[in-house]
Backbone of each chain as ProteinMPNN parsed JSONL, in Angstrom:
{"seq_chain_A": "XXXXXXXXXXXXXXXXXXXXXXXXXXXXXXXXXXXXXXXXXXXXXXXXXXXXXXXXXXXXXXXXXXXXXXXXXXXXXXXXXXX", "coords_chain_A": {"N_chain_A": [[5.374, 12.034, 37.729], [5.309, 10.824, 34.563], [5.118, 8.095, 32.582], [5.335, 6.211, 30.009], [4.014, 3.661, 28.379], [4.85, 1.188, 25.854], [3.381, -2.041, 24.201], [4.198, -4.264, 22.201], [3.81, -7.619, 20.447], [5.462, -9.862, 19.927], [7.649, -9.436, 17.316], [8.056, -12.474, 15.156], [5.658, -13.123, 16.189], [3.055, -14.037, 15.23], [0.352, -12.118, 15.172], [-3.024, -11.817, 14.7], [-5.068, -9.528, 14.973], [-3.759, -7.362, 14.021], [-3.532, -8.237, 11.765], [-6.604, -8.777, 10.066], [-7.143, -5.793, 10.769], [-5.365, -5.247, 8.242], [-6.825, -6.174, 6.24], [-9.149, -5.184, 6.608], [-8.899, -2.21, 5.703], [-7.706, -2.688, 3.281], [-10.25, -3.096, 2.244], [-11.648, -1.313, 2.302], [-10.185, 0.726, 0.431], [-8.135, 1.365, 1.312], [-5.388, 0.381, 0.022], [-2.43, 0.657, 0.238], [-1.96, 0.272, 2.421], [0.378, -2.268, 3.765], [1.172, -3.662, 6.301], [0.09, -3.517, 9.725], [0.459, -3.967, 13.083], [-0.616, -4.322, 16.2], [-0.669, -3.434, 19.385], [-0.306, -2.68, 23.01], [-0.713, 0.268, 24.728], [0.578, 2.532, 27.847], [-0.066, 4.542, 30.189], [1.511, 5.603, 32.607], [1.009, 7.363, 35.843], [3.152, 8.297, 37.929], [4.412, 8.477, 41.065], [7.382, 9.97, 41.646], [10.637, 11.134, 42.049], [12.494, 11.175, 40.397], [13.757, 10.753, 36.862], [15.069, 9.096, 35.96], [14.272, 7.217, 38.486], [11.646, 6.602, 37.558], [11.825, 5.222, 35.527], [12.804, 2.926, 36.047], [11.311, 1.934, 37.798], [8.855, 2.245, 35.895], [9.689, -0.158, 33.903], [9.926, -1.917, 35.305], [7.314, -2.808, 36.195], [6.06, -3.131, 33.804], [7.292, -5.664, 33.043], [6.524, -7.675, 34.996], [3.644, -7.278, 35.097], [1.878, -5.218, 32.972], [2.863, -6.714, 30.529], [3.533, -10.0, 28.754], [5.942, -11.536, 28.706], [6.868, -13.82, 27.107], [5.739, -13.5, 24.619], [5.765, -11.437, 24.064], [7.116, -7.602, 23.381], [8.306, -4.402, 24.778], [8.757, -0.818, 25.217], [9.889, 1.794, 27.014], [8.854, 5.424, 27.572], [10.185, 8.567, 29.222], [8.11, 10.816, 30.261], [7.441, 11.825, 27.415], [9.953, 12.227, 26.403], [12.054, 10.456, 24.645], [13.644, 6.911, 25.286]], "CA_chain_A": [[6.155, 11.71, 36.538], [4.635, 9.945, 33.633], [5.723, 7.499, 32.015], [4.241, 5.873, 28.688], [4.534, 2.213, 27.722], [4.59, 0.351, 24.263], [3.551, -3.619, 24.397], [3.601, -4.805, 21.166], [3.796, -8.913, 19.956], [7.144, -9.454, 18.952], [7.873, -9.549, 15.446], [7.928, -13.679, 15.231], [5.063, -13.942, 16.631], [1.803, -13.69, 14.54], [-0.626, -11.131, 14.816], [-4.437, -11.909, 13.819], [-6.017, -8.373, 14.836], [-3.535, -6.588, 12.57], [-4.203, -8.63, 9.891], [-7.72, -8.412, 10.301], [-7.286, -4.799, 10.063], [-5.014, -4.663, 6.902], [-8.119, -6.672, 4.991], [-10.167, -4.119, 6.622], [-8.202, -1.397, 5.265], [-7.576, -3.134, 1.971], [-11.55, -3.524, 1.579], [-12.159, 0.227, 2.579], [-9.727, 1.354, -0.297], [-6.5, 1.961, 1.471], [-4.592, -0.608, -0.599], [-1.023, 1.095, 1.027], [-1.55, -0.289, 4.368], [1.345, -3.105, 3.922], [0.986, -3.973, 7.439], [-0.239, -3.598, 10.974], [1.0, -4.311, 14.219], [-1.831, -4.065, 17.125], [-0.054, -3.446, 20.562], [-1.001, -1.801, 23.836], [-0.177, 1.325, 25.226], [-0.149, 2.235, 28.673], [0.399, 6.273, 30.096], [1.411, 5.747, 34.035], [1.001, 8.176, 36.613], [3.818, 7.354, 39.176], [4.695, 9.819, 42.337], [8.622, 9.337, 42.052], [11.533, 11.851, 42.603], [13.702, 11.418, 39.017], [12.906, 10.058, 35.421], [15.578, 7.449, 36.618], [13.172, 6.0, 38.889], [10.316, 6.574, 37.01], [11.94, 4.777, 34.282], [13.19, 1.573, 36.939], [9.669, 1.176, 38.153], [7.715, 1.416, 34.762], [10.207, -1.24, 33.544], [9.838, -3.317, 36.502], [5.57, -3.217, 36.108], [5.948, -3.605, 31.687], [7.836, -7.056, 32.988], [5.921, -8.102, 35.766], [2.035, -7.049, 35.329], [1.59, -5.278, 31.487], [3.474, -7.299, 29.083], [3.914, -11.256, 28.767], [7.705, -11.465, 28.267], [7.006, -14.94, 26.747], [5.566, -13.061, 23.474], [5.692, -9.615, 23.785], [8.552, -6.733, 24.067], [8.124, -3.531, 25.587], [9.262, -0.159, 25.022], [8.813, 2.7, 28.13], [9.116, 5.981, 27.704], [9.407, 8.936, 30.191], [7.601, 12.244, 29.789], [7.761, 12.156, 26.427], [11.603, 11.921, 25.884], [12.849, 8.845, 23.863], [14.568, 6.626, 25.878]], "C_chain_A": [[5.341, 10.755, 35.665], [5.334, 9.322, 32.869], [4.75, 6.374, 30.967], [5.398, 4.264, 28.266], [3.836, 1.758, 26.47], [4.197, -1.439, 24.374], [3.338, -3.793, 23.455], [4.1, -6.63, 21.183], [5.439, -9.066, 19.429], [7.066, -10.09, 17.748], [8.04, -11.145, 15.026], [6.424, -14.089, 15.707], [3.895, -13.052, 15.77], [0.801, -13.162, 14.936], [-2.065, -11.065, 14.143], [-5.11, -10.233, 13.886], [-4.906, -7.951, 13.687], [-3.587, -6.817, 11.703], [-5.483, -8.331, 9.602], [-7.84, -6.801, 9.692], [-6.619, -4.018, 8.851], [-6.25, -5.384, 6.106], [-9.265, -5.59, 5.426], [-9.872, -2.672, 5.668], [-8.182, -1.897, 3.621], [-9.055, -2.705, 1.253], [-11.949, -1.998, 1.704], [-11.144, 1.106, 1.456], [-8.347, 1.611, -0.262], [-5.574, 0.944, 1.226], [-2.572, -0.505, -0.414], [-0.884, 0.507, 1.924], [-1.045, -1.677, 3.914], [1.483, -4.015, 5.185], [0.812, -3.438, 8.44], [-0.121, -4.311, 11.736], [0.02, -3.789, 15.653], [-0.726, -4.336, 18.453], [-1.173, -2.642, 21.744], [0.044, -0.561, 24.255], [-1.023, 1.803, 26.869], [0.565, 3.745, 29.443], [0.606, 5.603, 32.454], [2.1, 6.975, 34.535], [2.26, 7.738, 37.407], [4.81, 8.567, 39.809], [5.957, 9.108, 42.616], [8.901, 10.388, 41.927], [12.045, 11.975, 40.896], [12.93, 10.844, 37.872], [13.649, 8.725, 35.549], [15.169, 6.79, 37.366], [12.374, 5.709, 38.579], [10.296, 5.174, 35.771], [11.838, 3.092, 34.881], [11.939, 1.046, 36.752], [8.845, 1.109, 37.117], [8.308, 0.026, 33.764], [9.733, -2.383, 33.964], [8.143, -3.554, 36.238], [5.553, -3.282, 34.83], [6.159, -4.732, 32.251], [7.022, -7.693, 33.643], [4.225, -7.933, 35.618], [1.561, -6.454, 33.903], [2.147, -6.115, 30.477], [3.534, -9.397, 29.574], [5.21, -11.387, 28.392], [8.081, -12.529, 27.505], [6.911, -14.08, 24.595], [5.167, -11.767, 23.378], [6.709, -8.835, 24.531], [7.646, -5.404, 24.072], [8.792, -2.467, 25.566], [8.781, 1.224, 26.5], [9.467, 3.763, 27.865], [8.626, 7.199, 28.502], [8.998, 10.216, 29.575], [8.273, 12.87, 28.112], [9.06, 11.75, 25.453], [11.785, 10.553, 25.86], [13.988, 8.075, 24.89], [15.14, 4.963, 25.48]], "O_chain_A": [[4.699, 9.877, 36.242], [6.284, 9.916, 32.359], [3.658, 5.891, 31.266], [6.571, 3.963, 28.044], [2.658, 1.892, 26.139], [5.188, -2.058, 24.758], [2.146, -3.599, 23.22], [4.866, -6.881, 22.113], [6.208, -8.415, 18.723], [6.478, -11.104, 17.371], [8.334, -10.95, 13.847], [6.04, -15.255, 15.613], [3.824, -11.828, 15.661], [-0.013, -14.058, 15.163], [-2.263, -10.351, 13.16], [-5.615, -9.774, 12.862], [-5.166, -8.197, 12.509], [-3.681, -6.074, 10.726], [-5.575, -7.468, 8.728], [-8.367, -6.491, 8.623], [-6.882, -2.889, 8.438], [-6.508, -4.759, 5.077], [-10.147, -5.223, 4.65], [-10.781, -2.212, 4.978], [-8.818, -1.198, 2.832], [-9.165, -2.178, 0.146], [-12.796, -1.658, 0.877], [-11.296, 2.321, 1.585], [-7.569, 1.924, -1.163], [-4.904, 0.56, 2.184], [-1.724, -1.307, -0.805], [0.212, 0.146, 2.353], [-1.968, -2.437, 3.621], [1.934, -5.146, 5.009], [1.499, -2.417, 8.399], [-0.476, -5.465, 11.493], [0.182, -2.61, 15.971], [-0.037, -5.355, 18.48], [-2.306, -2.199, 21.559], [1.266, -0.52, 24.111], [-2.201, 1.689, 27.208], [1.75, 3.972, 29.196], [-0.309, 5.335, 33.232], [3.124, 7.527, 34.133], [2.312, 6.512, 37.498], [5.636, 9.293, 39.255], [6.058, 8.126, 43.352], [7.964, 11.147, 41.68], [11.852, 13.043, 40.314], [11.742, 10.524, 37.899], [13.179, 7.604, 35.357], [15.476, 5.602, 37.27], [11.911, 4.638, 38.972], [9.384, 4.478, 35.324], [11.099, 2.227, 34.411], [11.509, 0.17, 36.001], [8.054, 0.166, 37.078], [7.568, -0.659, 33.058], [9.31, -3.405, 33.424], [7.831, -4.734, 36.078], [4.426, -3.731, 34.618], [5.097, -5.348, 32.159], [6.512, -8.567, 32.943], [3.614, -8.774, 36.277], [0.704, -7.199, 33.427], [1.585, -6.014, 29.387], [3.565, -9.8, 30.736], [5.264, -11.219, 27.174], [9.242, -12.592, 27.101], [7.746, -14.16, 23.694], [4.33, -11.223, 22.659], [7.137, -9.03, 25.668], [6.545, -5.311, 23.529], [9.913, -2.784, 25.963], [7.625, 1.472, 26.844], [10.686, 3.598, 27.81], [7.426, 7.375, 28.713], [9.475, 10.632, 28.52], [9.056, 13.756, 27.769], [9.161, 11.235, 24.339], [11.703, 9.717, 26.76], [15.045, 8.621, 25.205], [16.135, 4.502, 26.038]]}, "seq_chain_B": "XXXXXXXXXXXXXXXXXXXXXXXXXXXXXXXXXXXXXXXXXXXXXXXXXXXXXXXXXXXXXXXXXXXXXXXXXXXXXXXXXXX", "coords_chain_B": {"N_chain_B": [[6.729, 3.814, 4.368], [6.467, 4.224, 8.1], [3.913, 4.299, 10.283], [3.18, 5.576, 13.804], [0.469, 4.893, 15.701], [-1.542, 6.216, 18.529], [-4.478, 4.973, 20.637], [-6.376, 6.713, 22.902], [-8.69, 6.439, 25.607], [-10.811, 9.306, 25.852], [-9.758, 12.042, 28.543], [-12.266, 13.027, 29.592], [-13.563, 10.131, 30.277], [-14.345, 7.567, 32.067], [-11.721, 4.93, 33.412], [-12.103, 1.813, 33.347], [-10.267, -0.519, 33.031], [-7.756, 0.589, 33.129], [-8.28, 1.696, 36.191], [-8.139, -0.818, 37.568], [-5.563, -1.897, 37.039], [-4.313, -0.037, 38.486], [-4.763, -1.034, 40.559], [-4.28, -3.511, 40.962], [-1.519, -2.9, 40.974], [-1.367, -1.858, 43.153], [-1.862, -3.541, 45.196], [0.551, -4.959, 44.471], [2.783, -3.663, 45.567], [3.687, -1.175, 44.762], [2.652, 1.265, 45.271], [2.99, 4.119, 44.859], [1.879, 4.134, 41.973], [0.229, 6.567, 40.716], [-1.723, 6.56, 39.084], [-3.224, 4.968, 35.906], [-4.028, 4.933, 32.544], [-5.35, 2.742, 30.307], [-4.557, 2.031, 27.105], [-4.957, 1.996, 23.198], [-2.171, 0.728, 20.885], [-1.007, 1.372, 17.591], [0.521, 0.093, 15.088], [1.242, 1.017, 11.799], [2.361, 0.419, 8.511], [3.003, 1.833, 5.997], [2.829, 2.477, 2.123], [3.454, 4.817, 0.708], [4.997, 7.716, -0.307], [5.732, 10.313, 0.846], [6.721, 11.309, 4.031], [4.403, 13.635, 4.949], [2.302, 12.691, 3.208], [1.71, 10.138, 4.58], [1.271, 11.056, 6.875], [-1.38, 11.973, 6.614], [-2.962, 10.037, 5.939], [-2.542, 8.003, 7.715], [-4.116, 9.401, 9.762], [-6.591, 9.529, 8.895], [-7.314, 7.098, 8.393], [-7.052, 6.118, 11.506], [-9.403, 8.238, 12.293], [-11.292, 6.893, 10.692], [-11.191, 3.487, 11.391], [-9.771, 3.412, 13.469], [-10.173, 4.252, 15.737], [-12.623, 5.272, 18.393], [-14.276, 8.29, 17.889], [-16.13, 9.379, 19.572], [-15.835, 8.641, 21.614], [-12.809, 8.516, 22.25], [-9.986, 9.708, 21.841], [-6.581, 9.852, 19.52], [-3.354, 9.763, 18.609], [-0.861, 10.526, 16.388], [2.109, 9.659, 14.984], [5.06, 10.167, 12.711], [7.374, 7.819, 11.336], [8.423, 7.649, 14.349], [9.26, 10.275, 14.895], [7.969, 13.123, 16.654], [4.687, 14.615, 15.584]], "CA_chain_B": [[6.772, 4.426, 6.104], [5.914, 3.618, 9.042], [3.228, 5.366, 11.134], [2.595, 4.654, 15.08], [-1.151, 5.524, 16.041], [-1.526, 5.832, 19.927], [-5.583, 5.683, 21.077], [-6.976, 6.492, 23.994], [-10.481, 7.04, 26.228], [-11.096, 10.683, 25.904], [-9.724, 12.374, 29.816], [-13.453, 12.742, 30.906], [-14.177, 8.806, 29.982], [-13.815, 6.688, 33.411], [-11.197, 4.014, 32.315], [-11.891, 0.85, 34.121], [-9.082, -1.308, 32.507], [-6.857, 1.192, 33.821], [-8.434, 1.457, 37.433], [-8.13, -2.265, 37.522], [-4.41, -1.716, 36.766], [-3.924, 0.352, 39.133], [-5.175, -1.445, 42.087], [-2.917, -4.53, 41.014], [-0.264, -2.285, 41.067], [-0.751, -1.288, 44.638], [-1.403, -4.404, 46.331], [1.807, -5.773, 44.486], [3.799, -2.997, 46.577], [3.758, -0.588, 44.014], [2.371, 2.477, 45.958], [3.622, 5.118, 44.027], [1.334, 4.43, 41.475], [-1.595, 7.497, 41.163], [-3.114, 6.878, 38.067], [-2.96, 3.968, 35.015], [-4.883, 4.7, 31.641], [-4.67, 1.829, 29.101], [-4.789, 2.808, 25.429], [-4.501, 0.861, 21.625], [-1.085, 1.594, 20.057], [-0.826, 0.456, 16.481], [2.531, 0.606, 14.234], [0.879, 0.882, 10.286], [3.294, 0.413, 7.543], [2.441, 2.237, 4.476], [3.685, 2.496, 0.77], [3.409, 6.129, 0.477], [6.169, 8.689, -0.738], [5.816, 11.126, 2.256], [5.721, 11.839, 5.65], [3.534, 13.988, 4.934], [1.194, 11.604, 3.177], [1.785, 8.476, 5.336], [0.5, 11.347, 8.594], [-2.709, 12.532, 6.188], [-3.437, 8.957, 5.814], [-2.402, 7.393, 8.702], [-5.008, 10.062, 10.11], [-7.972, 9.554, 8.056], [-7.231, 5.414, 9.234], [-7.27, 6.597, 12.725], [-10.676, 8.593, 12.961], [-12.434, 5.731, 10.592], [-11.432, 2.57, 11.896], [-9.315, 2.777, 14.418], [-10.916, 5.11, 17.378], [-14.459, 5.74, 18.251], [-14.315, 8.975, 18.037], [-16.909, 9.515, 20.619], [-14.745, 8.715, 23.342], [-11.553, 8.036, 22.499], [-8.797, 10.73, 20.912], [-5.535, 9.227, 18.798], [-2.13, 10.743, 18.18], [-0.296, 9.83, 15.156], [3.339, 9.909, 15.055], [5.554, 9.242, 11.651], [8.724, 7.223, 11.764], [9.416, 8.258, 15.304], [9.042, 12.178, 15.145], [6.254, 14.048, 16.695], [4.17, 16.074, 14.873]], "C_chain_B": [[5.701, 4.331, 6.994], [4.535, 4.943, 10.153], [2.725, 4.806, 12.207], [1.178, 5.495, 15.405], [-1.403, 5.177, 17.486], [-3.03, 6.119, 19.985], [-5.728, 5.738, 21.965], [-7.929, 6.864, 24.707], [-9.922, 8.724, 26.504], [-10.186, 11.014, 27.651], [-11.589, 11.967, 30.771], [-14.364, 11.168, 30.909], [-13.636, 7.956, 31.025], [-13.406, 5.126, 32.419], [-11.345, 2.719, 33.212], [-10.867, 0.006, 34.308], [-7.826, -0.831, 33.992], [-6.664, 1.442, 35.537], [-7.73, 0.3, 37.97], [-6.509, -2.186, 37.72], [-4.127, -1.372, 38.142], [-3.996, -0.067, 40.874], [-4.324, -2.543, 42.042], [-2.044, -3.816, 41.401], [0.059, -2.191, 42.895], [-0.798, -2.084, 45.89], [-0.438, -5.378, 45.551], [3.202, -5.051, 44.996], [3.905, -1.649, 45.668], [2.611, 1.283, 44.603], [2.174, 3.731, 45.0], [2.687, 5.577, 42.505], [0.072, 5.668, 41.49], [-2.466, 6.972, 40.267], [-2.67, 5.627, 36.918], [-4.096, 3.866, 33.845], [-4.231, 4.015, 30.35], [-5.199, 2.324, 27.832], [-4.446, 1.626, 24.111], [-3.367, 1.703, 21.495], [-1.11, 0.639, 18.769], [0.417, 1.091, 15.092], [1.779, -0.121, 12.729], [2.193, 1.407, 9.585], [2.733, 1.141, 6.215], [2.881, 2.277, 3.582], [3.248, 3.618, 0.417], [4.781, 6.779, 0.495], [6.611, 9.556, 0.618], [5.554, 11.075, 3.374], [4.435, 12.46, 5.584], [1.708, 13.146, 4.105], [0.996, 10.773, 3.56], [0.711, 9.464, 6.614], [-1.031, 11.24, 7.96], [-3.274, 10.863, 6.494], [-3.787, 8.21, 7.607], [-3.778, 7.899, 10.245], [-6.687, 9.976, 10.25], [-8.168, 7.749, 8.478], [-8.275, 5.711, 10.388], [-8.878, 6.919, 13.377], [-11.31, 7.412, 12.09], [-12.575, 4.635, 10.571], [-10.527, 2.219, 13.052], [-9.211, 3.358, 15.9], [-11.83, 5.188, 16.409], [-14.056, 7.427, 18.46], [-15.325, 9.636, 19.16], [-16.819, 9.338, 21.955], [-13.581, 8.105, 23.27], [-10.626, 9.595, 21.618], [-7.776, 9.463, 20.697], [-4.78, 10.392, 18.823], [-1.187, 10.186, 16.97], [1.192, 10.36, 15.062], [4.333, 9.035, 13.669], [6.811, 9.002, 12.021], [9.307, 8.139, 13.203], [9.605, 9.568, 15.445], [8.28, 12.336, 15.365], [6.211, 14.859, 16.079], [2.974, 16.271, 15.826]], "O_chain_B": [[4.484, 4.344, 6.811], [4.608, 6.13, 10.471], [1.992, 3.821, 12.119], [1.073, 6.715, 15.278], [-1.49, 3.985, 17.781], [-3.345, 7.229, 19.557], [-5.265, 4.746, 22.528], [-8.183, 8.031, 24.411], [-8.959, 9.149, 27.141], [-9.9, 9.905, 28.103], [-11.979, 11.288, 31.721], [-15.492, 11.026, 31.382], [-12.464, 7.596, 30.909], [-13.977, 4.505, 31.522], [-10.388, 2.656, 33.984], [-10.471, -0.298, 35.433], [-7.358, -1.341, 35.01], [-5.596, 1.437, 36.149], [-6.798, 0.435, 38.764], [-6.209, -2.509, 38.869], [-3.746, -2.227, 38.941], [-3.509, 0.393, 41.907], [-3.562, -2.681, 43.0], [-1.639, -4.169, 42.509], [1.061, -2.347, 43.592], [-0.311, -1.867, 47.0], [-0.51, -6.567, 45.858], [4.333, -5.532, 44.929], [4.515, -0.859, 46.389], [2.064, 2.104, 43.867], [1.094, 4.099, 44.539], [2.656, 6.693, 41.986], [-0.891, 5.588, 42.253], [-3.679, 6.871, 40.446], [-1.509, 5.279, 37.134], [-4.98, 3.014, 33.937], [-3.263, 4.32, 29.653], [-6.235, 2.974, 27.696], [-3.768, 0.605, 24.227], [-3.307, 2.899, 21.78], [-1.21, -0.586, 18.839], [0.82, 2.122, 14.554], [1.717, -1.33, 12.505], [2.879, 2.386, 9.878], [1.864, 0.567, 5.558], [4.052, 2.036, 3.874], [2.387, 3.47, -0.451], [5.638, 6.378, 1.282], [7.66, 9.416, 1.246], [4.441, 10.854, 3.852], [3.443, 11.93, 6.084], [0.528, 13.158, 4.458], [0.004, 10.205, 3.102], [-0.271, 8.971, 7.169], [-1.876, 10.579, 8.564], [-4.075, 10.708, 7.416], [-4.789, 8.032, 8.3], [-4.177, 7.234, 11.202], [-7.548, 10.195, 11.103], [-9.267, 7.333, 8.845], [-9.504, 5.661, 10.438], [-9.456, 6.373, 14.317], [-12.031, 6.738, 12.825], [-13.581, 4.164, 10.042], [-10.45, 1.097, 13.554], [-8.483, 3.063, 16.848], [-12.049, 5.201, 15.198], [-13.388, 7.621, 19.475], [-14.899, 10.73, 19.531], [-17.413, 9.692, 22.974], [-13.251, 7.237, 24.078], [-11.182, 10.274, 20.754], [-7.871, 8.395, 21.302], [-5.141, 11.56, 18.969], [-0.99, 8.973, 17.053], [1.354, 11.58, 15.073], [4.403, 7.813, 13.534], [7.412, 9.698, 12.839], [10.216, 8.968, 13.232], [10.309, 9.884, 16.404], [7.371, 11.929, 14.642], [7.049, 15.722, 15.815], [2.242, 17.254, 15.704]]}, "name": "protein", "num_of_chains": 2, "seq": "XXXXXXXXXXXXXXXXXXXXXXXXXXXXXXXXXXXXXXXXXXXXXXXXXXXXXXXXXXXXXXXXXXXXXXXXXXXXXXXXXXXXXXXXXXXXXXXXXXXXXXXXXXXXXXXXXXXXXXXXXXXXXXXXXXXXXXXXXXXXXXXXXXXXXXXXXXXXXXXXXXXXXX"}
Protein backbone atom coordinates (compact mmCIF):
# COMPACT_ATOMS: atom_id res chain seq x y z
CA UNK A 1 0.00 0.00 0.00
CA UNK A 2 1.39 3.40 -0.62
CA UNK A 3 0.90 6.05 0.95
CA UNK A 4 2.12 9.74 0.04
CA UNK A 5 2.91 12.47 2.55
CA UNK A 6 2.78 16.40 2.37
CA UNK A 7 5.13 18.35 5.12
CA UNK A 8 4.81 21.73 4.52
CA UNK A 9 5.80 24.90 7.23
CA UNK A 10 2.71 26.04 8.52
CA UNK A 11 1.34 29.08 7.22
CA UNK A 12 2.67 31.42 10.36
CA UNK A 13 5.68 30.36 10.08
CA UNK A 14 8.14 32.01 7.56
CA UNK A 15 9.53 30.44 4.72
CA UNK A 16 13.08 31.69 3.31
CA UNK A 17 13.52 28.98 0.40
CA UNK A 18 10.16 29.98 -1.07
CA UNK A 19 10.91 33.33 -1.03
CA UNK A 20 14.14 32.86 -2.42
CA UNK A 21 12.45 31.18 -5.18
CA UNK A 22 9.66 33.81 -5.88
CA UNK A 23 12.79 36.49 -6.48
CA UNK A 24 14.13 33.76 -8.52
CA UNK A 25 11.10 33.50 -10.50
CA UNK A 26 10.44 37.22 -10.46
CA UNK A 27 14.13 37.75 -11.95
CA UNK A 28 13.60 34.94 -14.64
CA UNK A 29 10.38 36.81 -15.91
CA UNK A 30 7.59 34.99 -14.24
CA UNK A 31 6.30 38.10 -12.45
CA UNK A 32 2.79 35.83 -11.57
CA UNK A 33 4.45 33.70 -9.10
CA UNK A 34 2.68 35.55 -5.95
CA UNK A 35 4.04 33.00 -3.74
CA UNK A 36 5.77 29.79 -2.84
CA UNK A 37 5.57 27.39 -0.23
CA UNK A 38 8.68 24.78 -0.18
CA UNK A 39 7.56 21.53 1.70
CA UNK A 40 8.55 17.88 1.59
CA UNK A 41 7.01 15.06 0.15
CA UNK A 42 7.39 11.64 1.10
CA UNK A 43 5.79 8.33 -1.16
CA UNK A 44 5.87 5.24 1.54
CA UNK A 45 5.95 1.77 0.71
CA UNK A 46 4.19 0.02 3.72
CA UNK A 47 3.20 -3.96 3.66
CA UNK A 48 -0.28 -3.46 5.48
CA UNK A 49 -3.70 -5.24 4.96
CA UNK A 50 -6.28 -1.96 4.46
CA UNK A 51 -5.84 1.82 3.48
CA UNK A 52 -7.13 2.16 7.17
CA UNK A 53 -3.96 0.98 8.41
CA UNK A 54 -1.94 2.28 5.91
CA UNK A 55 -3.37 5.55 6.67
CA UNK A 56 -2.85 4.95 10.94
CA UNK A 57 0.76 4.12 10.41
CA UNK A 58 1.75 6.88 7.82
CA UNK A 59 0.13 9.31 10.31
CA UNK A 60 1.81 7.87 13.20
CA UNK A 61 5.60 8.15 11.21
CA UNK A 62 4.46 12.12 9.55
CA UNK A 63 4.19 12.82 13.63
CA UNK A 64 6.89 10.99 15.00
CA UNK A 65 9.99 10.81 12.40
CA UNK A 66 8.98 13.16 9.00
CA UNK A 67 7.45 16.27 10.19
CA UNK A 68 8.35 18.60 13.31
CA UNK A 69 4.84 19.14 14.76
CA UNK A 70 6.36 22.25 16.47
CA UNK A 71 6.35 24.06 12.86
CA UNK A 72 5.11 22.00 10.37
CA UNK A 73 1.56 20.26 9.41
CA UNK A 74 1.16 17.29 7.46
CA UNK A 75 -1.16 16.02 5.02
CA UNK A 76 -1.08 11.88 4.09
CA UNK A 77 -2.58 10.53 1.45
CA UNK A 78 -3.35 6.87 0.45
CA UNK A 79 -2.92 5.48 -3.06
CA UNK A 80 -3.74 8.40 -4.53
CA UNK A 81 -7.29 8.99 -3.05
CA UNK A 82 -7.79 12.32 -1.11
CA UNK A 83 -8.18 11.76 2.27
CA UNK B 1 -4.43 29.77 -8.60
CA UNK B 2 -2.75 27.68 -6.91
CA UNK B 3 -0.46 24.98 -8.36
CA UNK B 4 1.20 21.99 -6.17
CA UNK B 5 4.52 20.71 -7.91
CA UNK B 6 5.58 17.23 -6.44
CA UNK B 7 9.58 16.32 -7.42
CA UNK B 8 11.19 13.41 -7.22
CA UNK B 9 14.67 11.21 -7.99
CA UNK B 10 13.91 9.59 -11.24
CA UNK B 11 12.89 5.37 -10.14
CA UNK B 12 16.40 4.24 -11.41
CA UNK B 13 18.23 7.09 -9.07
CA UNK B 14 19.35 5.26 -5.63
CA UNK B 15 17.65 7.60 -3.01
CA UNK B 16 19.75 7.70 0.04
CA UNK B 17 17.59 10.21 2.09
CA UNK B 18 14.96 7.79 1.66
CA UNK B 19 17.07 4.57 2.54
CA UNK B 20 18.10 6.43 5.61
CA UNK B 21 14.35 6.79 6.32
CA UNK B 22 13.68 3.70 6.03
CA UNK B 23 16.07 2.11 8.34
CA UNK B 24 14.84 4.64 11.15
CA UNK B 25 11.65 3.42 10.49
CA UNK B 26 12.50 -0.14 11.22
CA UNK B 27 14.53 0.04 14.20
CA UNK B 28 11.68 2.33 15.68
CA UNK B 29 9.33 -0.90 15.32
CA UNK B 30 8.00 0.03 12.20
CA UNK B 31 8.62 -3.23 10.18
CA UNK B 32 6.16 -2.96 7.70
CA UNK B 33 7.96 -0.42 6.09
CA UNK B 34 9.51 -1.76 2.37
CA UNK B 35 10.47 1.20 0.76
CA UNK B 36 10.69 5.33 1.64
CA UNK B 37 11.49 7.82 -1.32
CA UNK B 38 11.76 11.49 -0.21
CA UNK B 39 10.76 14.11 -2.77
CA UNK B 40 10.37 18.37 -2.95
CA UNK B 41 6.66 19.33 -2.90
CA UNK B 42 6.07 22.97 -3.61
CA UNK B 43 2.47 24.82 -3.44
CA UNK B 44 3.06 28.04 -6.21
CA UNK B 45 0.44 30.63 -6.18
CA UNK B 46 -0.05 32.29 -9.41
CA UNK B 47 -2.06 35.32 -10.88
CA UNK B 48 -3.12 33.68 -13.97
CA UNK B 49 -6.78 33.38 -15.43
CA UNK B 50 -6.67 29.56 -16.05
CA UNK B 51 -6.12 26.29 -15.02
CA UNK B 52 -5.01 25.78 -17.92
CA UNK B 53 -2.42 28.52 -17.85
CA UNK B 54 -1.42 28.31 -14.14
CA UNK B 55 -0.56 24.03 -15.34
CA UNK B 56 1.47 25.46 -18.71
CA UNK B 57 3.29 27.64 -16.39
CA UNK B 58 3.49 25.99 -13.37
CA UNK B 59 5.24 23.40 -15.84
CA UNK B 60 7.70 25.41 -17.62
CA UNK B 61 8.70 26.57 -13.53
CA UNK B 62 9.06 22.97 -12.80
CA UNK B 63 11.53 21.72 -15.62
CA UNK B 64 13.63 25.24 -15.22
CA UNK B 65 14.08 25.77 -11.73
CA UNK B 66 12.60 23.52 -9.83
CA UNK B 67 13.88 19.77 -10.89
CA UNK B 68 17.09 18.69 -12.39
CA UNK B 69 15.80 17.19 -14.96
CA UNK B 70 18.52 14.70 -15.20
CA UNK B 71 17.39 12.80 -12.40
CA UNK B 72 14.53 13.87 -10.98
CA UNK B 73 10.74 13.83 -12.73
CA UNK B 74 7.83 16.42 -11.25
CA UNK B 75 4.07 16.16 -11.35
CA UNK B 76 2.07 19.22 -11.34
CA UNK B 77 -1.30 19.27 -9.99
CA UNK B 78 -3.81 22.52 -10.20
CA UNK B 79 -5.99 23.48 -7.29
CA UNK B 80 -6.24 19.92 -6.13
CA UNK B 81 -7.29 18.01 -9.41
CA UNK B 82 -5.05 15.71 -11.26
CA UNK B 83 -4.23 16.21 -14.55
Amino acid sequence: MKARVFVTLKPSVFDPQGRAIVEALHSLGYGQANDVRQGKYFVLDLNVASAAEAEKMAKEISDRVLANPVIESFTVEIDGAAK
